[in-house]
PDB file of N, CA, C and O in Angstrom:
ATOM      1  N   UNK A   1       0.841  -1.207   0.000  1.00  0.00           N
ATOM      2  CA  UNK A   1       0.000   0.000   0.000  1.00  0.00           C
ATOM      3  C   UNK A   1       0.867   1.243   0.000  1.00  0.00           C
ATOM      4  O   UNK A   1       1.681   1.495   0.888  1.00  0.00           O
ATOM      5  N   UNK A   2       0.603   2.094  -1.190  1.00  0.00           N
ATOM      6  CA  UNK A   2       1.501   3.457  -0.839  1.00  0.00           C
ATOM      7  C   UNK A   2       0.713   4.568  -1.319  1.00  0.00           C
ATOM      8  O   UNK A   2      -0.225   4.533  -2.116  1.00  0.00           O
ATOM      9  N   UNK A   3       1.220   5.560  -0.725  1.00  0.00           N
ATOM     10  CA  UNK A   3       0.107   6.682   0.350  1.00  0.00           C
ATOM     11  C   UNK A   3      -1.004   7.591  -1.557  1.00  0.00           C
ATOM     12  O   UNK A   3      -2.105   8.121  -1.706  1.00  0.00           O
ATOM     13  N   UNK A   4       0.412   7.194  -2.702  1.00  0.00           N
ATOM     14  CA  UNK A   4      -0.493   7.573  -3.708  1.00  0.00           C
ATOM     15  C   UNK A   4      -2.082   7.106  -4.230  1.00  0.00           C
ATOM     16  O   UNK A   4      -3.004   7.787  -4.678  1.00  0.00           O
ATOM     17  N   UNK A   5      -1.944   5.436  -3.926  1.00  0.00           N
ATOM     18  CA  UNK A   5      -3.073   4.687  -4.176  1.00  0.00           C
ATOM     19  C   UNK A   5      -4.342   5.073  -3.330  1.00  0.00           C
ATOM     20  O   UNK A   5      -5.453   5.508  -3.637  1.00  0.00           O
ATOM     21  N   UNK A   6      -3.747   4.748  -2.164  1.00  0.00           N
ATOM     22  CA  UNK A   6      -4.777   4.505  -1.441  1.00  0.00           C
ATOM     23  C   UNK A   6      -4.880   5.817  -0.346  1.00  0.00           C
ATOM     24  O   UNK A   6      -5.693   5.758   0.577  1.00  0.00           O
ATOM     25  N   UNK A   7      -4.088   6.873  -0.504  1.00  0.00           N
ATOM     26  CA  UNK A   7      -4.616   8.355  -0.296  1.00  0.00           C
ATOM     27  C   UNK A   7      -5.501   8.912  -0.692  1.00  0.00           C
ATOM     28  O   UNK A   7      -6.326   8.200  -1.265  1.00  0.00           O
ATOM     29  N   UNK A   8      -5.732  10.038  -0.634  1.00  0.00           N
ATOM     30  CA  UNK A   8      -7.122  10.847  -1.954  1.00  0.00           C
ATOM     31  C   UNK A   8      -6.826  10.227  -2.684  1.00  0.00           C
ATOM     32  O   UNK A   8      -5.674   9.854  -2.906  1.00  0.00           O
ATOM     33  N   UNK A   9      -8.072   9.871  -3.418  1.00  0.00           N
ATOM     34  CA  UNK A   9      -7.891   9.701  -4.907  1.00  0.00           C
ATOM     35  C   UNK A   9      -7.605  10.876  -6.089  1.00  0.00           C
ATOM     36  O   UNK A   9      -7.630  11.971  -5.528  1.00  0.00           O
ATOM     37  N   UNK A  10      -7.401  10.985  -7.208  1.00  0.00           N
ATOM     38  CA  UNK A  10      -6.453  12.136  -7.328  1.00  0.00           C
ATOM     39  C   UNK A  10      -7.604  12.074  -8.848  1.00  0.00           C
ATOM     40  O   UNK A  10      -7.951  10.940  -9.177  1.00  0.00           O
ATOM     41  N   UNK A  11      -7.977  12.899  -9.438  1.00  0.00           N
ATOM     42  CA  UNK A  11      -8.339  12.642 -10.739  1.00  0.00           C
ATOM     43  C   UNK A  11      -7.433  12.172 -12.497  1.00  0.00           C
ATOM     44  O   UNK A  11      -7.213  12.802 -13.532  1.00  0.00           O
ATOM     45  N   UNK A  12      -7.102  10.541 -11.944  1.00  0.00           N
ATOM     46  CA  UNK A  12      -6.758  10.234 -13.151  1.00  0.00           C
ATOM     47  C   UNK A  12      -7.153   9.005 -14.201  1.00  0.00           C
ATOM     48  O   UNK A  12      -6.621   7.929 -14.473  1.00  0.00           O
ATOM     49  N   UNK A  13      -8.231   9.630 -14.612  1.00  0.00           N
ATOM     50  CA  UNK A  13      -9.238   8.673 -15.392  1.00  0.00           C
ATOM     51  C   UNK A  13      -8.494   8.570 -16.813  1.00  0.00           C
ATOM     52  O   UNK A  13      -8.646   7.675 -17.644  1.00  0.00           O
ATOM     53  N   UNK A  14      -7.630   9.725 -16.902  1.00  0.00           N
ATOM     54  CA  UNK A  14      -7.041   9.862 -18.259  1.00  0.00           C
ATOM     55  C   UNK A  14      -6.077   8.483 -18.710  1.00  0.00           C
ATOM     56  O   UNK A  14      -5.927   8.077 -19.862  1.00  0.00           O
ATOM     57  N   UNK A  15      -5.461   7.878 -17.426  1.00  0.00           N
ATOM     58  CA  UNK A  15      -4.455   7.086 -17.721  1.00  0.00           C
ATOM     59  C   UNK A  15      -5.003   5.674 -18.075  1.00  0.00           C
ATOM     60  O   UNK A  15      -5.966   5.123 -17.540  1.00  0.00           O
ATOM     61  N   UNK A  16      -4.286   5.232 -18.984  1.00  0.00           N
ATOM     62  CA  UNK A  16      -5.137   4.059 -19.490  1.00  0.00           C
ATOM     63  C   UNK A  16      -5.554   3.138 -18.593  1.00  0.00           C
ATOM     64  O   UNK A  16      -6.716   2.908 -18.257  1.00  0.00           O
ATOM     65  N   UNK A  17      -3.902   2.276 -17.971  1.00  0.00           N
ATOM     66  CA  UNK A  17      -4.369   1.524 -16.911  1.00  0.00           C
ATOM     67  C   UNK A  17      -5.484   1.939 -15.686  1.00  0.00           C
ATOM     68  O   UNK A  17      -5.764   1.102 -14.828  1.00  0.00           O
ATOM     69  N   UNK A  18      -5.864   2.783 -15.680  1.00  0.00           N
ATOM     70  CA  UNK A  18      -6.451   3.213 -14.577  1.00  0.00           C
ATOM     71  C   UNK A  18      -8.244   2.826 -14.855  1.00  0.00           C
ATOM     72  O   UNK A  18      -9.078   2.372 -14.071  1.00  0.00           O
ATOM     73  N   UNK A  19      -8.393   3.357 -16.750  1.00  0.00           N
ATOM     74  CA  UNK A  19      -9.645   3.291 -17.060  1.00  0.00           C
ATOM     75  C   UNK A  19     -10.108   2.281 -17.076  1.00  0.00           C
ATOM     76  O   UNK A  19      -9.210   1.445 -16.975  1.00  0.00           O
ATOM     77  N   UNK A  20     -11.623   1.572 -17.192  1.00  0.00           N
ATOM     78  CA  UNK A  20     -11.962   0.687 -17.040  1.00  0.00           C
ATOM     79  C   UNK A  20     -13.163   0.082 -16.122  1.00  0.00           C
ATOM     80  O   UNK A  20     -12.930   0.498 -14.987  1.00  0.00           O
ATOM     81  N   UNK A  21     -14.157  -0.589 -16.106  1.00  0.00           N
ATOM     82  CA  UNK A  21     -15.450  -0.975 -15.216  1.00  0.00           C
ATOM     83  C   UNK A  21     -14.098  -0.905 -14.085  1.00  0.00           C
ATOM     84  O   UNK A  21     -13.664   0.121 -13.561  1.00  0.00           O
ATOM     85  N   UNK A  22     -13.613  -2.246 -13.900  1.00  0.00           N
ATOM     86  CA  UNK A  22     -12.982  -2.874 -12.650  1.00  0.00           C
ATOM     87  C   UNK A  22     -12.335  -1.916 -11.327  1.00  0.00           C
ATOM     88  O   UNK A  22     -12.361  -2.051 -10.103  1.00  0.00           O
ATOM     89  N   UNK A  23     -11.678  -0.761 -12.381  1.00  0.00           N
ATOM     90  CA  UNK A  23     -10.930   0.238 -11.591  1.00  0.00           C
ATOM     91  C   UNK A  23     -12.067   1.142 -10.849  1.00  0.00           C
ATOM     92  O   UNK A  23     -11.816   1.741  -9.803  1.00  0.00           O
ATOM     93  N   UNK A  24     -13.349   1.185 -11.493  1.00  0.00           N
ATOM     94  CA  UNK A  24     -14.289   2.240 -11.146  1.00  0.00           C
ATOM     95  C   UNK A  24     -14.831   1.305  -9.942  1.00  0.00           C
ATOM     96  O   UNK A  24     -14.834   2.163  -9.059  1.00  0.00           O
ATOM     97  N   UNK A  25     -15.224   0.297  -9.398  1.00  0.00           N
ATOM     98  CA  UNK A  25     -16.022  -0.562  -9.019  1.00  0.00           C
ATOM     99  C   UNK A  25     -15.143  -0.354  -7.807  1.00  0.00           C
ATOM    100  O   UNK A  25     -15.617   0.319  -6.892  1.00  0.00           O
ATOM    101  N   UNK A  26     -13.688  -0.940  -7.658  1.00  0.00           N
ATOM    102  CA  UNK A  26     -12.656  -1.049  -6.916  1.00  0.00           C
ATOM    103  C   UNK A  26     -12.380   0.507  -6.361  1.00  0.00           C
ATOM    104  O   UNK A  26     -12.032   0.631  -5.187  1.00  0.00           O
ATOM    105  N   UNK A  27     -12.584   2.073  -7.473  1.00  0.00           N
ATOM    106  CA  UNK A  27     -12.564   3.156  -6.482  1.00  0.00           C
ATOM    107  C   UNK A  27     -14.036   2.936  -5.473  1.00  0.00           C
ATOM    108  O   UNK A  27     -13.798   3.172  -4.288  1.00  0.00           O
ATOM    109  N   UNK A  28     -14.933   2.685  -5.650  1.00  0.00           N
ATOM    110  CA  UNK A  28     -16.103   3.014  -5.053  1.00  0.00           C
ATOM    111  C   UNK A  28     -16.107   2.049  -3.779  1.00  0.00           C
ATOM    112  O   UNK A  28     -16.478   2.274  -2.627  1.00  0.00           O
ATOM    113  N   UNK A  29     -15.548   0.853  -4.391  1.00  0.00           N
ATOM    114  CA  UNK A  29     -15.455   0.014  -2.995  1.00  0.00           C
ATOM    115  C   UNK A  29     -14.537   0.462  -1.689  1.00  0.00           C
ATOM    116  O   UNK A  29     -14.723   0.256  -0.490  1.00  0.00           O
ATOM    117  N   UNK A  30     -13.137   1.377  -2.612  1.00  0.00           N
ATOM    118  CA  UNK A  30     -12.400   2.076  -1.560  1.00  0.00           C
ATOM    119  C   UNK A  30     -13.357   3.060  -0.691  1.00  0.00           C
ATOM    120  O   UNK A  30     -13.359   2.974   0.537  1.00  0.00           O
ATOM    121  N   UNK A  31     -14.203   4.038  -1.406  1.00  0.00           N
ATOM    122  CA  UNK A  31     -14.204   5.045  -0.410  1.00  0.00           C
ATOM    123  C   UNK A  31     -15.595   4.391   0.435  1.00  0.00           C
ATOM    124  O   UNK A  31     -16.025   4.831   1.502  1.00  0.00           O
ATOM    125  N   UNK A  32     -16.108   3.344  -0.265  1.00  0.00           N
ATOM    126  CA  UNK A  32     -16.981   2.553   0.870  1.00  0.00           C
ATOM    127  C   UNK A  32     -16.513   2.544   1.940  1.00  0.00           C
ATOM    128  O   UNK A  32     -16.871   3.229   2.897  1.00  0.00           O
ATOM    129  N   UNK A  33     -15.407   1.535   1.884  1.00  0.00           N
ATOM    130  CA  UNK A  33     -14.403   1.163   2.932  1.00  0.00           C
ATOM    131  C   UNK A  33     -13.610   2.312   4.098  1.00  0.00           C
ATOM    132  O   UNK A  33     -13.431   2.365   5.315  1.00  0.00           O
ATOM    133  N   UNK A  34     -13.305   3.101   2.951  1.00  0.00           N
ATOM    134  CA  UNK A  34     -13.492   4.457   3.680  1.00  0.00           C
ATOM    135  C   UNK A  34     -14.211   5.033   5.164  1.00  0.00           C
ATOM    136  O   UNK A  34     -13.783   5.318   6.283  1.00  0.00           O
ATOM    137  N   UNK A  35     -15.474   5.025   4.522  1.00  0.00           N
ATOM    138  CA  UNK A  35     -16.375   5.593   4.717  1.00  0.00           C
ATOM    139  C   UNK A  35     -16.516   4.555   6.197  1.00  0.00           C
ATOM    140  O   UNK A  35     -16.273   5.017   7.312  1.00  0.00           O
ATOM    141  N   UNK A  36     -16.895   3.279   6.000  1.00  0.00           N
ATOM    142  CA  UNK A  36     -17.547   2.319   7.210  1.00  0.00           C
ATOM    143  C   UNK A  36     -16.470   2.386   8.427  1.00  0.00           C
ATOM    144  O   UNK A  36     -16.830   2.254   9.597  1.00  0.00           O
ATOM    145  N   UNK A  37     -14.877   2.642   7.982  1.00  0.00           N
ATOM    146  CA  UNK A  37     -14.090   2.710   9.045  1.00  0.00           C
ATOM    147  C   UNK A  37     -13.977   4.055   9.593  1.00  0.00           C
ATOM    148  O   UNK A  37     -13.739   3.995  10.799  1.00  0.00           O
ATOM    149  N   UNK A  38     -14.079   5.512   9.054  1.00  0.00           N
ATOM    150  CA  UNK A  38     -14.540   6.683   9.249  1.00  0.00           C
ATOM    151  C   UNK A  38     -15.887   6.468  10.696  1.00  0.00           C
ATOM    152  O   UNK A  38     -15.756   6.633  11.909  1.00  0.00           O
ATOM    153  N   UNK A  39     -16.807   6.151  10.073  1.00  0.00           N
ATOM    154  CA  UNK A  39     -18.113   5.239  11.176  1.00  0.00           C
ATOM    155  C   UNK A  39     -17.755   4.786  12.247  1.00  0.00           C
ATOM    156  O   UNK A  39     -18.025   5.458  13.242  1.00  0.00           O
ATOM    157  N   UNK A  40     -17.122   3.663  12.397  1.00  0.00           N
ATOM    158  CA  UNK A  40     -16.598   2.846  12.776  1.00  0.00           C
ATOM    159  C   UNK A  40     -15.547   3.642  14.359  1.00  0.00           C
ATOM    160  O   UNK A  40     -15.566   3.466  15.578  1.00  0.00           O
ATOM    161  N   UNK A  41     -14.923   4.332  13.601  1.00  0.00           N
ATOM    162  CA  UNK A  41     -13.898   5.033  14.331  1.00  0.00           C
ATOM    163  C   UNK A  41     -14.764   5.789  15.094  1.00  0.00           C
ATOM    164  O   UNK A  41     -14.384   5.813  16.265  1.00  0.00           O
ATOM    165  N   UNK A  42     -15.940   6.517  14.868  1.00  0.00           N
ATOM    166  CA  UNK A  42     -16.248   8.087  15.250  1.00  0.00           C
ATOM    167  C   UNK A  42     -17.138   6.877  16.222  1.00  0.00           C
ATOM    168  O   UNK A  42     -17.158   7.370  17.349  1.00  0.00           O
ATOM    169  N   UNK A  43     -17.613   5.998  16.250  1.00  0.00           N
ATOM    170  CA  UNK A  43     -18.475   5.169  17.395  1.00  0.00           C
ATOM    171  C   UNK A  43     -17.756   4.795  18.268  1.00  0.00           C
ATOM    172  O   UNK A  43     -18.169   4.894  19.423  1.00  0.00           O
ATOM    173  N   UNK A  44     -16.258   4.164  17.978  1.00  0.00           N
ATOM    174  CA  UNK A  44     -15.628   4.358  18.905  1.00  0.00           C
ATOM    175  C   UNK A  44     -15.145   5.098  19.824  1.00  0.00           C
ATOM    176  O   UNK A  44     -14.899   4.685  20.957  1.00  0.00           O
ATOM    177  N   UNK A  45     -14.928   6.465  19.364  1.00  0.00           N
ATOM    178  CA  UNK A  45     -14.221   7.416  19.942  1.00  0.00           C
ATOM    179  C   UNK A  45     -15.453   8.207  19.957  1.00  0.00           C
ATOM    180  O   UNK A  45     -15.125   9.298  19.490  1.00  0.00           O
ATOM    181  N   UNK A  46     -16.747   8.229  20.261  1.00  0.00           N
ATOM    182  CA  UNK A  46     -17.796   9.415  20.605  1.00  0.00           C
ATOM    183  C   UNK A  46     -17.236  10.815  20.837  1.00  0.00           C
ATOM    184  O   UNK A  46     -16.273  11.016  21.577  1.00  0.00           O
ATOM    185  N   UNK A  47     -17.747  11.575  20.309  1.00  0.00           N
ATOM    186  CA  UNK A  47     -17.262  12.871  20.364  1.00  0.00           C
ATOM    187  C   UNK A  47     -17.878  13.577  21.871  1.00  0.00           C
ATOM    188  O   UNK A  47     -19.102  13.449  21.860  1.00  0.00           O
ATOM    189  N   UNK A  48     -17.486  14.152  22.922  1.00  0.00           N
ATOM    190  CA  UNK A  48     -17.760  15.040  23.969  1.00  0.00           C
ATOM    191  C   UNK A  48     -18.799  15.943  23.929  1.00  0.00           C
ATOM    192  O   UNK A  48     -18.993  16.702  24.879  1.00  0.00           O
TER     193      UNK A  48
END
């Protein structure tokens, strides 16, 4: 894992390898993933 990938995502649809169903499916599943541990975290740590 390195901090380019799986940091922001950056807008580069232009690059070939990048385009594609699989890559789009796989960003959305990231910021899912994102997102549920974001959740996840903030239930843990309740805010004051």
């Amino acid at each position: 894992m390195n901090e380019q990938e799986y940091g922001t995502p950056s807008p580069i649809s232009n690059v070939p390898w990048r385009s594609g169903p699989h890559w789009a499916m796989l960003d959305k599943q990231k910021k899912i993933h994102f997102a549920l541990a974001h959740i996840a975290e903030q239930q843990r740590f309740p805010k004051r």
